[in-house]
Backbone as a ProteinNet text record, in pm:
[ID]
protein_1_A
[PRIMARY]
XXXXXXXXXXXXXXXXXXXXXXXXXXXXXXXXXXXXXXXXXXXXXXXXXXXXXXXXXXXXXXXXXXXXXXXXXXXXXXXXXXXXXXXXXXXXXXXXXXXXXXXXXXXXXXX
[TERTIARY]
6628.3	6656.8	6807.2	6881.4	6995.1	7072.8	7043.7	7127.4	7086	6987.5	6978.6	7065.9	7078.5	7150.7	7305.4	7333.7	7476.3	7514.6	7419.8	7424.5	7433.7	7390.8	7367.1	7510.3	7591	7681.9	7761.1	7751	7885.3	7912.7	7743.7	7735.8	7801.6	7779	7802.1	8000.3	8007.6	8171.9	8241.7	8190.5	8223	8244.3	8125.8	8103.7	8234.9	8276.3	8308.5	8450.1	8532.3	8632.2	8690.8	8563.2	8552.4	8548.4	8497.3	8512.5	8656	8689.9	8836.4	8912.1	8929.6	9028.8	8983.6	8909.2	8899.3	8947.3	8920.9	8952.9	9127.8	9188.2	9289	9394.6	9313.7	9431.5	9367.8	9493.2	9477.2	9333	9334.2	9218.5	9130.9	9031	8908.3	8874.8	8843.7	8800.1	8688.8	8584.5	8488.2	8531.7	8640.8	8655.8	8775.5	8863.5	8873.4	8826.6	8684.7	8588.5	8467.4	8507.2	8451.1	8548.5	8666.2	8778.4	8744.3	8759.5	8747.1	8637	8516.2	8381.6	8392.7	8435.2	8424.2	8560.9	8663	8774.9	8718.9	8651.9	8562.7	8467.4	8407.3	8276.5	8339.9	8455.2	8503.4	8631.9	8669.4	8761.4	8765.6	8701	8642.4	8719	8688	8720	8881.4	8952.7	9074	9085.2	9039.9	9064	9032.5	8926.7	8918.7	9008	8981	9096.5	9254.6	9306.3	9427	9451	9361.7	9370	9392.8	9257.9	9237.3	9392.7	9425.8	9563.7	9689.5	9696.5	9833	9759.7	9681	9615.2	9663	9663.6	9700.2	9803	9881.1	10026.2	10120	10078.9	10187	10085.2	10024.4	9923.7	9841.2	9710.7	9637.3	9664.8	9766.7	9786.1	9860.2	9909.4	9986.5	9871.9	9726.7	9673.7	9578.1	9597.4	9484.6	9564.6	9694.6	9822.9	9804	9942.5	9980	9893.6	9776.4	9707.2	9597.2	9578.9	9468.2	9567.2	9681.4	9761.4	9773.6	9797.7	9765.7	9685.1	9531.3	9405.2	9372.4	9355.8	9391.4	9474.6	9548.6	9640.9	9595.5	9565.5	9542.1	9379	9300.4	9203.6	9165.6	9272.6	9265.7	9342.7	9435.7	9524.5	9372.8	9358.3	9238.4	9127.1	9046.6	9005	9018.6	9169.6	9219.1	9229.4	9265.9	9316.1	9133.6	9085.7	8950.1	8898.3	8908.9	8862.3	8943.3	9086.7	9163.8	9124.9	9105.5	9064.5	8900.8	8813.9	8664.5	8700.2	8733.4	8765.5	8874.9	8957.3	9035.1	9009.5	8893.2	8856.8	8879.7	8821.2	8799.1	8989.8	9079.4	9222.9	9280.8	9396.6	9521.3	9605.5	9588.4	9682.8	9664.1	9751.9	9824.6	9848.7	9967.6	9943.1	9909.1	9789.3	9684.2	9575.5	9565	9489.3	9517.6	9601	9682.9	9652.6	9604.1	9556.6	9660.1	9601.7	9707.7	9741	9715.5	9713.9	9681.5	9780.9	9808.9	9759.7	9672.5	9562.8	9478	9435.9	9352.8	9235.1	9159.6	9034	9111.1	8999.5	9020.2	9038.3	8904.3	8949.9	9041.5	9120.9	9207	9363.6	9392.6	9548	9674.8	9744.3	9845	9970.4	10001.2	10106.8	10254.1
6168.3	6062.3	6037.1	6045.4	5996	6141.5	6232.4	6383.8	6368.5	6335.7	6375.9	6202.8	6118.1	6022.5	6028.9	6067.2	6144.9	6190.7	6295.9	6445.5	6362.2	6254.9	6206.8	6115.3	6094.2	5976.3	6078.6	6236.3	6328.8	6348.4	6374	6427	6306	6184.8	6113.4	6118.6	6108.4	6100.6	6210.1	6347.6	6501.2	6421.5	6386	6382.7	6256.7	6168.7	6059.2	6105.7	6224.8	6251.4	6357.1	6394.9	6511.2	6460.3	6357	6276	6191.2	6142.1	6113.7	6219.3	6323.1	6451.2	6475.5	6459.7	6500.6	6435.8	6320.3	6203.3	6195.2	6242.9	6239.4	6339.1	6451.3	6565.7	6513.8	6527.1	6540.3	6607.1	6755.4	6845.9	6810.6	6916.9	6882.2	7026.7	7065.4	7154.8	7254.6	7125.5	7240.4	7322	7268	7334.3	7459.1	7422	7570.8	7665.6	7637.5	7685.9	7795.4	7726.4	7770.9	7894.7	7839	7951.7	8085.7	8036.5	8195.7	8259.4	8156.7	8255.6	8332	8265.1	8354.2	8443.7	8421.2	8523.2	8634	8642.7	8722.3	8869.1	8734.8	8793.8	8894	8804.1	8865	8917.1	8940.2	9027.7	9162.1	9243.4	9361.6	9371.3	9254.5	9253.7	9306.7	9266.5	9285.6	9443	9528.2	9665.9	9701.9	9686	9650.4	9576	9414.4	9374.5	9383.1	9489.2	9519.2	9616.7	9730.6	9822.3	9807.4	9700.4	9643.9	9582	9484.8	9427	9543	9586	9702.4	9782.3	9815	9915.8	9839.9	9664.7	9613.6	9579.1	9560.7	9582.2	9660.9	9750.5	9894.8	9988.3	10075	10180	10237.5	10279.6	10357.3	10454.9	10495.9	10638.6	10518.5	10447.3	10303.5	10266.2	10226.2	10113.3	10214.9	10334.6	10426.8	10486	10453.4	10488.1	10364.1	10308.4	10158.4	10027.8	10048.2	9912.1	9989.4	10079	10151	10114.1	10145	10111.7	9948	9834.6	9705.2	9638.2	9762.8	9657	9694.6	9802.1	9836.4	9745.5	9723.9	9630.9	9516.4	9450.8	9312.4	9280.3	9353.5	9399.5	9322.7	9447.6	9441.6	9272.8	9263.1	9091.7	8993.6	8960.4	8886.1	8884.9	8981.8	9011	8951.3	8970.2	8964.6	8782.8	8714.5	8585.2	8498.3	8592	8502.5	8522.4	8588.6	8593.5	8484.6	8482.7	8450.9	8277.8	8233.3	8119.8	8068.8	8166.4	8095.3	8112.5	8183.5	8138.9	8015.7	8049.1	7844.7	7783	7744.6	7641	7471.8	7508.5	7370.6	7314.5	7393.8	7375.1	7337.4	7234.4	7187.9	7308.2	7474	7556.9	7627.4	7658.7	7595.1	7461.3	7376.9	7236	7178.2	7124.4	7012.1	7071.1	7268.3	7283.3	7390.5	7388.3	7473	7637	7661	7814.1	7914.6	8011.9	8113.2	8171.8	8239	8304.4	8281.5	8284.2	8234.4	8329.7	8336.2	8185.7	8223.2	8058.5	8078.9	8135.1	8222.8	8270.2	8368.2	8485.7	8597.6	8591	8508.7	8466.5	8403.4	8341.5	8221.3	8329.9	8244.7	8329	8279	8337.7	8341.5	8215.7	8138.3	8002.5	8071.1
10048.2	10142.9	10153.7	10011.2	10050.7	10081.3	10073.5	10142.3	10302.5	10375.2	10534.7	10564.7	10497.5	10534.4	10526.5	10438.1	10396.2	10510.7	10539.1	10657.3	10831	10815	10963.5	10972.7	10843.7	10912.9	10914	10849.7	10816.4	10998.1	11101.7	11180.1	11267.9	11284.3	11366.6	11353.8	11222.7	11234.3	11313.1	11265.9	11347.7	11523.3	11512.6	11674.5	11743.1	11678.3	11746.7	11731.7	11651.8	11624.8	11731.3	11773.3	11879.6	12035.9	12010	12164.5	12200.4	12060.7	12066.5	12132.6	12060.4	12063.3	12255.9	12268.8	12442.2	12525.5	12504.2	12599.6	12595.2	12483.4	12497.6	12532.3	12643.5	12736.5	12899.9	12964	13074.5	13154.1	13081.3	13159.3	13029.4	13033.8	12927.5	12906.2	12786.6	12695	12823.7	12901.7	12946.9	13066	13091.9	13259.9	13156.3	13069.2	13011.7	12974.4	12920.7	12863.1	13065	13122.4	13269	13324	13320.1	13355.9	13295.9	13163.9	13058.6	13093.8	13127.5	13143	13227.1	13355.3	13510.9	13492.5	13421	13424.7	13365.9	13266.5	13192.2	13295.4	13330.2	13406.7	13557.6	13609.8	13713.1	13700.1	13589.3	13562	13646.2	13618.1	13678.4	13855.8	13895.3	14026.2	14117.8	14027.3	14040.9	14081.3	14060.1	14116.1	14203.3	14284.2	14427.8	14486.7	14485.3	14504	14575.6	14426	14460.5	14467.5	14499.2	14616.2	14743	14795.6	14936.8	14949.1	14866.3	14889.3	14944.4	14888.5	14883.2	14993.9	15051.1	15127.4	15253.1	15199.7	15405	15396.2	15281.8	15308.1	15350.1	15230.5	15268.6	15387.2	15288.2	15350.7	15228.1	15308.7	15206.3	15143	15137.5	15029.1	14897.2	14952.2	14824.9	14778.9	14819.2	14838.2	14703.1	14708.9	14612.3	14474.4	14520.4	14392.9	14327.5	14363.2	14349.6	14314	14429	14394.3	14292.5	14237.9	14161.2	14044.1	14029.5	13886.8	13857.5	13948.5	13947.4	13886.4	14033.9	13960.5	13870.1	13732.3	13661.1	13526.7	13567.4	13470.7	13497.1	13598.2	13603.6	13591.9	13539.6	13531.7	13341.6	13305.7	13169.9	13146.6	13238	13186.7	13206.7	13278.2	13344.8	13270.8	13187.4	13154.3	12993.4	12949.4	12828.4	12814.8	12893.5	12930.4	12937.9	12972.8	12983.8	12853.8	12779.9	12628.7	12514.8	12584.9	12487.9	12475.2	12669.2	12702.9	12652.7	12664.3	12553	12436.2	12362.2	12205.6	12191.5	12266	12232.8	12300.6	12378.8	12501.8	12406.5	12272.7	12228.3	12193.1	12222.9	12131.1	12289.6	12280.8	12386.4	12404.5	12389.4	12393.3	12530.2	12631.4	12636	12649.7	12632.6	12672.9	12802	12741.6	12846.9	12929.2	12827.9	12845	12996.6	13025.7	13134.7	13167.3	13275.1	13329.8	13213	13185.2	13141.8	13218.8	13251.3	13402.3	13566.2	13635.7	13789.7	13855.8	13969.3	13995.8	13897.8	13867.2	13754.1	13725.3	13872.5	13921.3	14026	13975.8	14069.9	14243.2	14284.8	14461.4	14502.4	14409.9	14447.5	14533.7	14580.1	14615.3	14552.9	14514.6	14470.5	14542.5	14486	14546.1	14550.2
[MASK]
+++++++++++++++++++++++++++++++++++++++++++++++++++++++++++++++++++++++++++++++++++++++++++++++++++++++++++++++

């Protein structure tokens, strides 16, 4: 009796220390924790992407060089940034919780 009572105030304290720590950044743990997933998941995307990109900029012989070496790299960044972002979703790093990478989602466009 007195160990699951022990165990329930250990749990309630965890919890109320954890709701503190949130309330006090600007952004919040879950929408970092959202970024990383879909950066994750749609990582991949970027090589299409930035083929198609460079293909309507320059031209398609660039667009199968150039944007193939891009999406490629930004493939693997994107990719790398969304992992780095679910394993520290619960931590203020960067501060307040801040995109690592611009835009912070693959569809987004670039500012």
């Amino acid at each position: 009796m007195k160990r699951s009572l022990k165990g329930i105030i250990i749990c309630v304290a965890i919890l109320m220390v954890l709701n503190i720590v949130t309330l006090s950044y600007a952004q919040d743990p879950g929408k970092k924790l959202y970024r990383g997933v879909a950066n994750i998941i749609t990582g991949w995307i970027e090589l299409p992407k930035n083929i198609y990109d460079t293909s309507v900029e320059d031209n398609v012989l660039s667009g199968v060089t150039i944007g193939l070496a891009k999406g490629v790299g930004m493939t693997i960044v994107r990719t790398g940034a969304g992992i780095y972002e679910t394993v520290t979703f619960p931590f203020p790093i960067p501060e307040g919780y801040a995109p690592v990478i611009e835009p912070e989602f693959v569809f987004k466009s670039a500012k």
